[in-house]
C-alpha atoms as a printed R data frame, in Angstrom:
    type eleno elety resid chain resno       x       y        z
1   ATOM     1    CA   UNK     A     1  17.066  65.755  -88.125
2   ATOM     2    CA   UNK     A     2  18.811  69.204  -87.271
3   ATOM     3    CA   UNK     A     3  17.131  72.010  -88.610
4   ATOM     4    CA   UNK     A     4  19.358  75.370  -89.915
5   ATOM     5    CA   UNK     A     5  17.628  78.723  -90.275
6   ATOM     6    CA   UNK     A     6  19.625  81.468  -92.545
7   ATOM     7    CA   UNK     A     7  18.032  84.976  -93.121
8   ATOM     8    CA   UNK     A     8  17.510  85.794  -97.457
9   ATOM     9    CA   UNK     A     9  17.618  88.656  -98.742
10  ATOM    10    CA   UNK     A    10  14.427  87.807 -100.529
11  ATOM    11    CA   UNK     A    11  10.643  88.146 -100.202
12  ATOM    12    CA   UNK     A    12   9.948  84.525  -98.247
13  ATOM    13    CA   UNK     A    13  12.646  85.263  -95.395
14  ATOM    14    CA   UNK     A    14  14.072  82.853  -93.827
15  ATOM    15    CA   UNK     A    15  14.842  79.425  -95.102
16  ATOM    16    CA   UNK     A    16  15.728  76.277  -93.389
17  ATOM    17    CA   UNK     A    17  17.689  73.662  -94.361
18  ATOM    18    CA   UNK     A    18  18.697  70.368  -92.437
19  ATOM    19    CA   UNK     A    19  21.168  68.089  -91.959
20  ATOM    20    CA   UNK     A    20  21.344  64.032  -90.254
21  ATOM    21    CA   UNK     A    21  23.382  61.154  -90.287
22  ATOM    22    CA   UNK     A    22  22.380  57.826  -92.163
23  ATOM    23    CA   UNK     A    23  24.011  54.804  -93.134
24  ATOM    24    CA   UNK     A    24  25.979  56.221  -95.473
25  ATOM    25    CA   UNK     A    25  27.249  59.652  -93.706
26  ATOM    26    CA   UNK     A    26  25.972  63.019  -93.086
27  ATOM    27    CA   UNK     A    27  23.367  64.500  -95.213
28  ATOM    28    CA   UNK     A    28  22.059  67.801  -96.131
29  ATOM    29    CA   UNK     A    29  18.749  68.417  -97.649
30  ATOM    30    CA   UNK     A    30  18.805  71.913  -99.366
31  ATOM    31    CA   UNK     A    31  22.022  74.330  -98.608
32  ATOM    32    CA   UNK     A    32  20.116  78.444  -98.237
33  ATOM    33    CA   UNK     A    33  21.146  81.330 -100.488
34  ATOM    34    CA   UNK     A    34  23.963  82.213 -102.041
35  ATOM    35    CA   UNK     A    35  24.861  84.873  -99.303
36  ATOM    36    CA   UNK     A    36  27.658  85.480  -96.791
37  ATOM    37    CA   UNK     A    37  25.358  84.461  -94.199
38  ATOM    38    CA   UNK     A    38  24.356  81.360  -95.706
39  ATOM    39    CA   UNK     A    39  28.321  80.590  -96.135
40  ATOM    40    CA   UNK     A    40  28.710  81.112  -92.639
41  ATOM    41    CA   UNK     A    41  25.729  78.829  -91.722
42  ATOM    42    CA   UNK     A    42  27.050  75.772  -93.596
43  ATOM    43    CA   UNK     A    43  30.829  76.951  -92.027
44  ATOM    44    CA   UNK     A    44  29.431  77.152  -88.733
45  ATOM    45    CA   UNK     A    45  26.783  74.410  -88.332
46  ATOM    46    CA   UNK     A    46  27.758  71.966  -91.046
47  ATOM    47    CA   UNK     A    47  30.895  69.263  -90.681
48  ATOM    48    CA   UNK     A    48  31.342  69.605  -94.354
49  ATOM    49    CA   UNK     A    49  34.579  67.753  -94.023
50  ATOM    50    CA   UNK     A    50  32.126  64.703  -93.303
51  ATOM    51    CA   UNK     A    51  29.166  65.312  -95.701
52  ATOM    52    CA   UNK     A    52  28.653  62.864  -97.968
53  ATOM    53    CA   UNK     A    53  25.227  63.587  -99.863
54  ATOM    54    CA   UNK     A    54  22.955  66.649 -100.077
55  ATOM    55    CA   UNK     A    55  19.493  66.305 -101.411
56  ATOM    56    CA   UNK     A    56  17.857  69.526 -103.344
57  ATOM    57    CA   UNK     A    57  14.225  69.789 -102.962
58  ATOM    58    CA   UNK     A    58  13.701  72.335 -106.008
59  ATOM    59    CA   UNK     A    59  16.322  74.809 -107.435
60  ATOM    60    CA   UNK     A    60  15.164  78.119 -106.677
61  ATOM    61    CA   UNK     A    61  18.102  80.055 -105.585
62  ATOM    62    CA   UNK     A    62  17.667  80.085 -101.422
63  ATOM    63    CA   UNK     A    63  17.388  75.858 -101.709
64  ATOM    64    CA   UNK     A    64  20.503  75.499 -103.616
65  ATOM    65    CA   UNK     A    65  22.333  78.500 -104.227
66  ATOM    66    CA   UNK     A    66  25.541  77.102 -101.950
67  ATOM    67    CA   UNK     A    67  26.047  73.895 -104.026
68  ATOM    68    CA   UNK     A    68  29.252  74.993 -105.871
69  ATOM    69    CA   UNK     A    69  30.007  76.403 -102.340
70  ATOM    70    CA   UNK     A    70  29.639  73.092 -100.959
71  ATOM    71    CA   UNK     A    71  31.428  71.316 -103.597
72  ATOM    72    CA   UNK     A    72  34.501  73.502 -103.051
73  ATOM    73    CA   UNK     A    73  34.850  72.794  -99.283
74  ATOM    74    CA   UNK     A    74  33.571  68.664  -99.650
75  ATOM    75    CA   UNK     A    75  33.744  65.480 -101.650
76  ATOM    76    CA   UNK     A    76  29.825  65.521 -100.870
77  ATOM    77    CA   UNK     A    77  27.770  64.147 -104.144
78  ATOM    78    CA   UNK     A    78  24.997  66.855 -105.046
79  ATOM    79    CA   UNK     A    79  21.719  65.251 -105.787
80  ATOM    80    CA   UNK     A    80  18.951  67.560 -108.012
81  ATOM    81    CA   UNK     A    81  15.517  66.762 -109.589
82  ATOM    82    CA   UNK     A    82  15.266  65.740 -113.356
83  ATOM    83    CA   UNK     A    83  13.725  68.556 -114.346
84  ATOM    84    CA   UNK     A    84  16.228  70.829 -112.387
85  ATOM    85    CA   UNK     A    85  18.290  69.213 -114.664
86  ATOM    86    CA   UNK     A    86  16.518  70.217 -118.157
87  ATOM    87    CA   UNK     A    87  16.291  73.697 -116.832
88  ATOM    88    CA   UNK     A    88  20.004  73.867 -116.393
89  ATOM    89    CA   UNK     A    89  20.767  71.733 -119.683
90  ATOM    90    CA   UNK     A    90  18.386  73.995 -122.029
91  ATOM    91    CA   UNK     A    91  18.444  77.325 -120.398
92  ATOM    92    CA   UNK     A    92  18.423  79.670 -123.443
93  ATOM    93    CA   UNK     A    93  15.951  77.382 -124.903
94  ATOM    94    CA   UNK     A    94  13.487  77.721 -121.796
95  ATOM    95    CA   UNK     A    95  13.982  81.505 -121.471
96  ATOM    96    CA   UNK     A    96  12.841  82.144 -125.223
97  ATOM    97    CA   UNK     A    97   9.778  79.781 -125.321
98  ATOM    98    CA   UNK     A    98   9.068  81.691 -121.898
99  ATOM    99    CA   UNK     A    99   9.346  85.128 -123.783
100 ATOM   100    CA   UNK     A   100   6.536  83.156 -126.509
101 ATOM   101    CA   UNK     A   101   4.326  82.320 -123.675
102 ATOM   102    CA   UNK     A   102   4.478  85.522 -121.381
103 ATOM   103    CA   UNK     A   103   3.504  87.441 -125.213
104 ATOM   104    CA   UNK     A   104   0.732  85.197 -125.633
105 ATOM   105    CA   UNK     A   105  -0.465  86.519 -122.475
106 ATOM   106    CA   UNK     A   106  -0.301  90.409 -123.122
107 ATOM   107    CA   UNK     A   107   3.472  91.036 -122.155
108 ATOM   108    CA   UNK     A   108   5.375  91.102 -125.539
109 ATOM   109    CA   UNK     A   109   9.568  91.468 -126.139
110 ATOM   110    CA   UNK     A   110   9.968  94.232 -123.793
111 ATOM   111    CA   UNK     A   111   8.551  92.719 -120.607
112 ATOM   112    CA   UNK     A   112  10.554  89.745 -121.141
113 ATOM   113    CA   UNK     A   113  13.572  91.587 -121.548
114 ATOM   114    CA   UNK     A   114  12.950  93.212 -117.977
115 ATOM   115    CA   UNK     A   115  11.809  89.957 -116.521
116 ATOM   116    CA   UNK     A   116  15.127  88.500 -117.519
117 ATOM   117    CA   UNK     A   117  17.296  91.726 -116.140
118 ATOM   118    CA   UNK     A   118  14.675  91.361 -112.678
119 ATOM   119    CA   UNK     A   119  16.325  87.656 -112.575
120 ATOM   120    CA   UNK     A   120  19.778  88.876 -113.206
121 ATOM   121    CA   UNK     A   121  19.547  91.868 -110.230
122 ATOM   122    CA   UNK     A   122  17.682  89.217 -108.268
123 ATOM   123    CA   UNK     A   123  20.181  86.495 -108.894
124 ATOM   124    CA   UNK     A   124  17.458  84.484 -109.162
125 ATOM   125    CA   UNK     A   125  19.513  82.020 -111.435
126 ATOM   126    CA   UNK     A   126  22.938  81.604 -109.239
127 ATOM   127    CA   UNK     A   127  25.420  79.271 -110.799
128 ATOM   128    CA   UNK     A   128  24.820  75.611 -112.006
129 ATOM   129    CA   UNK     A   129  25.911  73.326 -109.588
130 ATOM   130    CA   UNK     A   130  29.380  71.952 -110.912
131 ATOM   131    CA   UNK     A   131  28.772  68.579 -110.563
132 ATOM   132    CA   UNK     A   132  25.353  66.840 -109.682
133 ATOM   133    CA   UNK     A   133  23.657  63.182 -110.202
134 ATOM   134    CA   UNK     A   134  19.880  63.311 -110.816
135 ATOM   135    CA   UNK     A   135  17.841  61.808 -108.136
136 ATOM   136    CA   UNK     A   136  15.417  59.840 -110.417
137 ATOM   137    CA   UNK     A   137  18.136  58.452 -112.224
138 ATOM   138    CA   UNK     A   138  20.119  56.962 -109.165
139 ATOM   139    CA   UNK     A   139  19.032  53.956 -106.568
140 ATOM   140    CA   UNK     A   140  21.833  55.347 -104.484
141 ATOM   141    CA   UNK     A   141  19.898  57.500 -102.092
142 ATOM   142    CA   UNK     A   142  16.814  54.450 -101.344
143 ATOM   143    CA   UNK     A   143  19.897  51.996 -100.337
144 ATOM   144    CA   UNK     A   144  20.500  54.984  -97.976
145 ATOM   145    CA   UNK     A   145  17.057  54.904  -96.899
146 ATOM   146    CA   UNK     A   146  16.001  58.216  -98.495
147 ATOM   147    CA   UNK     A   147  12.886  57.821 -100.613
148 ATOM   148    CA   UNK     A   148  11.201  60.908 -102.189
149 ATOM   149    CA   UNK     A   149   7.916  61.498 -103.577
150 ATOM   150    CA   UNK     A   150   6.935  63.631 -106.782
151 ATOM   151    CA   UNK     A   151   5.038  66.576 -105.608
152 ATOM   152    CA   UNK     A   152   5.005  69.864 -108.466
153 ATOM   153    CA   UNK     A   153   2.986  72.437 -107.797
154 ATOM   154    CA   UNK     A   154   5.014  75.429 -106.527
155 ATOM   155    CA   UNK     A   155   7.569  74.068 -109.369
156 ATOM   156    CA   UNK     A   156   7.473  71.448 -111.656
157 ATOM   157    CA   UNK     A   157  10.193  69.762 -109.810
158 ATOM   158    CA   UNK     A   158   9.266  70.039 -106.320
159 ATOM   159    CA   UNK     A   159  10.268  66.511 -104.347
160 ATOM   160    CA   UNK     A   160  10.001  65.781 -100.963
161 ATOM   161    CA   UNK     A   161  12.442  63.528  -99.358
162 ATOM   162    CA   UNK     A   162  11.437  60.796  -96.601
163 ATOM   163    CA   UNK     A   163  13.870  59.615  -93.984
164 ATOM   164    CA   UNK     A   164  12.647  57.932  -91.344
165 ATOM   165    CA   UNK     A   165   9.768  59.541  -89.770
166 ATOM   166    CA   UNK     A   166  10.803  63.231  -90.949
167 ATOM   167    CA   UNK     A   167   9.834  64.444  -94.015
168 ATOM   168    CA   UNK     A   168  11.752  67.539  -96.183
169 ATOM   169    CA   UNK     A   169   9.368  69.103  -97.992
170 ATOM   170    CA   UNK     A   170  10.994  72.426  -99.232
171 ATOM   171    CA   UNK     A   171   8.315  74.998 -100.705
172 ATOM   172    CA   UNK     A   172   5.438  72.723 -100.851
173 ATOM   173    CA   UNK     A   173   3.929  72.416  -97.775
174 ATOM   174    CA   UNK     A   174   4.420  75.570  -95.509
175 ATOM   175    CA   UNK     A   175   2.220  76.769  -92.321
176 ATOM   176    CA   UNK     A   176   0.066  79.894  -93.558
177 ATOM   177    CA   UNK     A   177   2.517  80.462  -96.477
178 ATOM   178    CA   UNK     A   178   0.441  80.903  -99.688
179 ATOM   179    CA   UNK     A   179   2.737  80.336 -103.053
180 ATOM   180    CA   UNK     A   180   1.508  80.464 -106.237
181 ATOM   181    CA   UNK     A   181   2.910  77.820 -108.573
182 ATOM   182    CA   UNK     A   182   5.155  79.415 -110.975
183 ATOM   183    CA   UNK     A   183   4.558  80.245 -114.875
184 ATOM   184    CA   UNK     A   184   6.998  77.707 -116.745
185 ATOM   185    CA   UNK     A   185   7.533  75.769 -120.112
186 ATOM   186    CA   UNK     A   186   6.586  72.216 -119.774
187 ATOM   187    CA   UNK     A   187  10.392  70.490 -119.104
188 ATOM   188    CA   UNK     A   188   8.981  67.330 -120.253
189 ATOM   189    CA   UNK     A   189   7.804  68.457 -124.159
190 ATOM   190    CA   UNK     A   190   8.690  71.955 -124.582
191 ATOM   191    CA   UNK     A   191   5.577  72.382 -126.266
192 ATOM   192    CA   UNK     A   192   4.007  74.744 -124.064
193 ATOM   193    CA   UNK     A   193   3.203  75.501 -120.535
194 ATOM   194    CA   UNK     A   194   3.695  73.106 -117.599
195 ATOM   195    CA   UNK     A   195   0.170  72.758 -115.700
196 ATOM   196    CA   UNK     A   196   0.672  73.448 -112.858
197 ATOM   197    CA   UNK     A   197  -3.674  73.462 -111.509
198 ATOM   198    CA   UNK     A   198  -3.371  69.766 -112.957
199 ATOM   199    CA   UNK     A   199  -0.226  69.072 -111.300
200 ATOM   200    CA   UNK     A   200  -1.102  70.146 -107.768
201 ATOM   201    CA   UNK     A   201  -4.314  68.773 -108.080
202 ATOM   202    CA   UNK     A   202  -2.499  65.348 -108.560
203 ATOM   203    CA   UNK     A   203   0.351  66.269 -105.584
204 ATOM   204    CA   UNK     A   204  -2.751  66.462 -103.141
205 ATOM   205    CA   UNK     A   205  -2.237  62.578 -103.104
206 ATOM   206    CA   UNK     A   206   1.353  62.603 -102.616
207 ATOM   207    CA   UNK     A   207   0.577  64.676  -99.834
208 ATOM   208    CA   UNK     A   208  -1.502  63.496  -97.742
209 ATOM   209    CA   UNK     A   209   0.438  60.135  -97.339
210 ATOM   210    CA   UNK     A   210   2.506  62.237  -95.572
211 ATOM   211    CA   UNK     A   211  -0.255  62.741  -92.273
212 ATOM   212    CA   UNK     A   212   1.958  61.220  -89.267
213 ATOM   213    CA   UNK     A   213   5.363  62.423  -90.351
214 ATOM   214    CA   UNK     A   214   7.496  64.926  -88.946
215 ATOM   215    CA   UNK     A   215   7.241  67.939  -91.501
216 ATOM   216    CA   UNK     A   216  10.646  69.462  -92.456
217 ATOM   217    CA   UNK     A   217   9.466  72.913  -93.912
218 ATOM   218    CA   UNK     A   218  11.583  75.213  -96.192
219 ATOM   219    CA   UNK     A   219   9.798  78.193  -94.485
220 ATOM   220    CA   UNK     A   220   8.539  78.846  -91.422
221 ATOM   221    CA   UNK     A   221   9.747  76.967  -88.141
222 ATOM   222    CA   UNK     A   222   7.697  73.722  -88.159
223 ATOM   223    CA   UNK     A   223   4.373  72.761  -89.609
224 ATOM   224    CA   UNK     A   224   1.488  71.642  -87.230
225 ATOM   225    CA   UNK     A   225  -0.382  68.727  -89.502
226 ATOM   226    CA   UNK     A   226  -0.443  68.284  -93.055
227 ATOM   227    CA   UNK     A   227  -4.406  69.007  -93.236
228 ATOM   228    CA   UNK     A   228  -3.993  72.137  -91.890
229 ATOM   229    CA   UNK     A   229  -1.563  73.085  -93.803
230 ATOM   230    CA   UNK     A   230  -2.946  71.922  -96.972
231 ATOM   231    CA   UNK     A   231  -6.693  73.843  -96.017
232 ATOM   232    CA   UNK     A   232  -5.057  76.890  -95.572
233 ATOM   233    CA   UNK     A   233  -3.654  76.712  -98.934
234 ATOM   234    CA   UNK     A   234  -6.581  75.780 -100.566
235 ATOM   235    CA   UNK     A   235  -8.941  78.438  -98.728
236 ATOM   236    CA   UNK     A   236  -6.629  81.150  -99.634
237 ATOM   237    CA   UNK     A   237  -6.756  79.934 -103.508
238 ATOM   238    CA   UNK     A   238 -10.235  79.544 -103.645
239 ATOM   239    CA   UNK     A   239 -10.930  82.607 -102.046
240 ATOM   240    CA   UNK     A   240  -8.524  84.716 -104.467
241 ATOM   241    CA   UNK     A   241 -10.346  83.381 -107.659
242 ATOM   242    CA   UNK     A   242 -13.263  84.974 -105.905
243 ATOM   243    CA   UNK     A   243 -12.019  88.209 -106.389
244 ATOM   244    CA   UNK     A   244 -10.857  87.112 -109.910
245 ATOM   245    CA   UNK     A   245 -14.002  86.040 -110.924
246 ATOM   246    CA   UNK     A   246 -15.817  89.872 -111.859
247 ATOM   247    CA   UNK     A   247 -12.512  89.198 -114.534
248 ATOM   248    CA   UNK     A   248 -12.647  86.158 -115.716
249 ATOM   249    CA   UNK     A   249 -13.351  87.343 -119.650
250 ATOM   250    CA   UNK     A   250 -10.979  90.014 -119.784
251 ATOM   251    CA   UNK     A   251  -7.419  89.460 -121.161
252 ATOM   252    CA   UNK     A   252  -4.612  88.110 -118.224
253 ATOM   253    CA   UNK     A   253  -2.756  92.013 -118.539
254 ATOM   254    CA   UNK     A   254  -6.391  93.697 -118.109
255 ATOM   255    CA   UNK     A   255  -7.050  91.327 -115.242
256 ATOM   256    CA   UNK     A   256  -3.889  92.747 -113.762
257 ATOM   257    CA   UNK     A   257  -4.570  95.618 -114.164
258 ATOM   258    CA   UNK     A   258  -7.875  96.187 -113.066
259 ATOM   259    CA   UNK     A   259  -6.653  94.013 -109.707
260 ATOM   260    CA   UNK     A   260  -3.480  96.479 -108.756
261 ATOM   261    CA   UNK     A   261  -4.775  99.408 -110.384
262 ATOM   262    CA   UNK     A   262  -0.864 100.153 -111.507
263 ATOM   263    CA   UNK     A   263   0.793  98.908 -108.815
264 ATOM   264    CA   UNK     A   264   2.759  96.493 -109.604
265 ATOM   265    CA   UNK     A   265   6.341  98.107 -111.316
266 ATOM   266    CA   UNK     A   266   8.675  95.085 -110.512
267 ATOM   267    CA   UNK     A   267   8.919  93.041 -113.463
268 ATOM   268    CA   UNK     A   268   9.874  89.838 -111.168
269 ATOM   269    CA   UNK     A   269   6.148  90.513 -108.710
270 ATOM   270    CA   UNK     A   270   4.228  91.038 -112.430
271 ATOM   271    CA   UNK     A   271   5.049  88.073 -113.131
272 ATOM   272    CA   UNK     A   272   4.925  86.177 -110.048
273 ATOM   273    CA   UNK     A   273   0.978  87.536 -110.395
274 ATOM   274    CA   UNK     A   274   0.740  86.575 -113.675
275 ATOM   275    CA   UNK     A   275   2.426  83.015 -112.321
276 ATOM   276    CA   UNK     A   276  -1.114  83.201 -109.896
277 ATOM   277    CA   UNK     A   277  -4.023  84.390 -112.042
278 ATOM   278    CA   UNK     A   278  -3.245  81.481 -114.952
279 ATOM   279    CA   UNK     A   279  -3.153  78.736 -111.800
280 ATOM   280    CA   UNK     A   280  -6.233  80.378 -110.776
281 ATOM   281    CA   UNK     A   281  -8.047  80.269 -114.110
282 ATOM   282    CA   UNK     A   282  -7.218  76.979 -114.541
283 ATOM   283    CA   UNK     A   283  -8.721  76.093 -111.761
284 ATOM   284    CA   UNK     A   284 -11.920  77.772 -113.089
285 ATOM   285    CA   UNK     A   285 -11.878  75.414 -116.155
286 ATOM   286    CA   UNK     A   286 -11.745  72.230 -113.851
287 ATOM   287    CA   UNK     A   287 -12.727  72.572 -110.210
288 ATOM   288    CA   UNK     A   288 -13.427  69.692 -110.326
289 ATOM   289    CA   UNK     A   289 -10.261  67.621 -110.685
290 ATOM   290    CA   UNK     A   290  -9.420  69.810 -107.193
291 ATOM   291    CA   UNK     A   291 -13.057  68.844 -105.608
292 ATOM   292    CA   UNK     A   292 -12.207  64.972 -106.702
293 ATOM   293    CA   UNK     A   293  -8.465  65.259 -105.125
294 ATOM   294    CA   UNK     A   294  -9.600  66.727 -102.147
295 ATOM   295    CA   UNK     A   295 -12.606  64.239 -101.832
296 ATOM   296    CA   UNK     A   296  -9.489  61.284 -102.522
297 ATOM   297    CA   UNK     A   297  -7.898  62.794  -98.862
298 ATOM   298    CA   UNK     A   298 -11.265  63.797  -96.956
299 ATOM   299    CA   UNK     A   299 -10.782  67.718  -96.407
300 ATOM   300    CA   UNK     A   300 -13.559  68.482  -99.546
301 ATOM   301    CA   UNK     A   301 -15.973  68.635  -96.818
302 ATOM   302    CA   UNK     A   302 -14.525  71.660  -94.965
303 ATOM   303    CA   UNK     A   303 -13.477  74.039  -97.970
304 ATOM   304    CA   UNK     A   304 -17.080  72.810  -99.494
305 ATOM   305    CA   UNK     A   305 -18.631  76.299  -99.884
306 ATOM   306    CA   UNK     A   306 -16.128  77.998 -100.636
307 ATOM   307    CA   UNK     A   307 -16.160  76.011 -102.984
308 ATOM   308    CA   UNK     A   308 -19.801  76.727 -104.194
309 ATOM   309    CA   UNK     A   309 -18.784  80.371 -104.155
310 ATOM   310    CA   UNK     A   310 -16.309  79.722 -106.947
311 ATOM   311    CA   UNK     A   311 -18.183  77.240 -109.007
């Protein structure tokens, strides 16, 4: 597995994609931003006259921002989550039950206009991929010997991909990289918000079975272990609803503002907070569906009074 490191122009840096042969040809998992210098990556480090498949982890803009680049210079089939899919298929529809849920919260018609001009600036949304096939939908990629397991937490679609001994793992399991999961509609139902405290809670499991693999990160060079990686995520939760806790009973935009004091401007970081404190709350409704998880895996016993300090 070759790994490929392109500069963003975003918060997280760089991002890392990689490429490897199989049975079936060369293969690309992820393909960086939508930037000149992630053209010149793929141009420069990728045979794209010879790639055949390319696997996308999650579609947040700097994991597959290139795929209608890619699809112009190859015949290479572009594979995308199921939910990816939705979110492409029912855009407008997403964007104004998001507006619905970010007013329930405290941030009525005007924030959500500026969120959605924030994503526009930000090219957050680049263009739909021309042509795709849905990984969940296709046996095509486990005769190549890629299997992938469910893991949502950062999104609702996260996957990681096994090959061998490696493992992709795009935005969900990084070395001292703390991402809050973010504020969605449920893709499934469209009946509210995706849960994503439930849903990480159950990735936990899906994540550990990956102890003994070589970790493929999206950021950050290389991950040592899986534990550590999955502490450090953990601690750093647990110790942020700490702070959150003197807030608990105020409403989410008074909880904001009493934690940044004004500030937060960006539209895009408001709500990436926003994204953070309802994981976190969440959390404060259940701990214990995370103390059972990480019981399941055996790392309860280190975060253990932290956790205390929270419940």
């Amino acid at each position: 597995m070759h790994q490929h490191t392109v500069q963003t122009p975003y918060v997280v840096g760089e991002v890392h994609l990689y490429s490897t042969g199989c049975e079936g040809g060369l293969v690309l998992f992820d393909t960086g931003p939508p930037t000149p210098e992630g053209e010149a990556c793929l141009l420069g480090e990728i045979d794209l006259s010879h790639l055949k498949y390319v696997c996308i982890t999650h579609c947040h803009v700097d994991h597959y921002g290139l795929a209608n680049f890619i699809l112009q210079h190859s015949n290479a089939e572009i594979f995308i989550p199921r939910r990816d899919a939705i979110k492409f298929q029912r855009h407008s529809e997403r964007m104004a039950r998001m507006t619905e849920i970010l007013d329930g919260y405290g941030y009525g018609g005007d924030f959500a206009d500026q969120l959605r001009d924030s994503f526009e600036r930000n090219k957050v949304f680049p263009a739909i991929p021309e042509r795709f096939r849905i990984v969940e939908e296709s046996d095509e990629l486990i005769r190549l010997g890629i299997s992938y397991l469910p893991c949502p937490g950062h999104s609702q679609s996260d996957l990681v991909y096994l090959l061998g001994n490696s493992a992709v793992t795009g935005d969900i399991l990084l070395r001292n990289i703390f991402q809050a999961p973010l504020l969605d509609i449920d893709l499934d139902s469209f009946s509210g918000r995706f849960r994503n405290y439930d849903a990480y809670c159950r990735s936990l499991l899906n994540l550990a079975q990956l102890r003994g693999r070589s970790i493929m990160p999206g950021h950050r060079r290389y991950v040592k272990s899986v534990d550590e990686a999955l502490l450090f995520y953990v601690r750093t939760l647990l110790e942020r609803v700490v702070q959150l806790l003197p807030f608990r009973g105020l409403a989410l935009n008074s909880i904001i503002e009493n934690l940044f004091k004004g500030r937060l401007i960006e539209p895009f970081f408001i709500y990436l907070k926003i994204s953070e404190i309802v994981f976190m709350l969440d959390l404060l409704e259940n701990p214990a569906l995370l103390k059972a998880s990480l019981e399941q895996i055996g790392l309860f016993d280190q975060i253990s009074e932290l956790y205390e300090n929270v419940t």
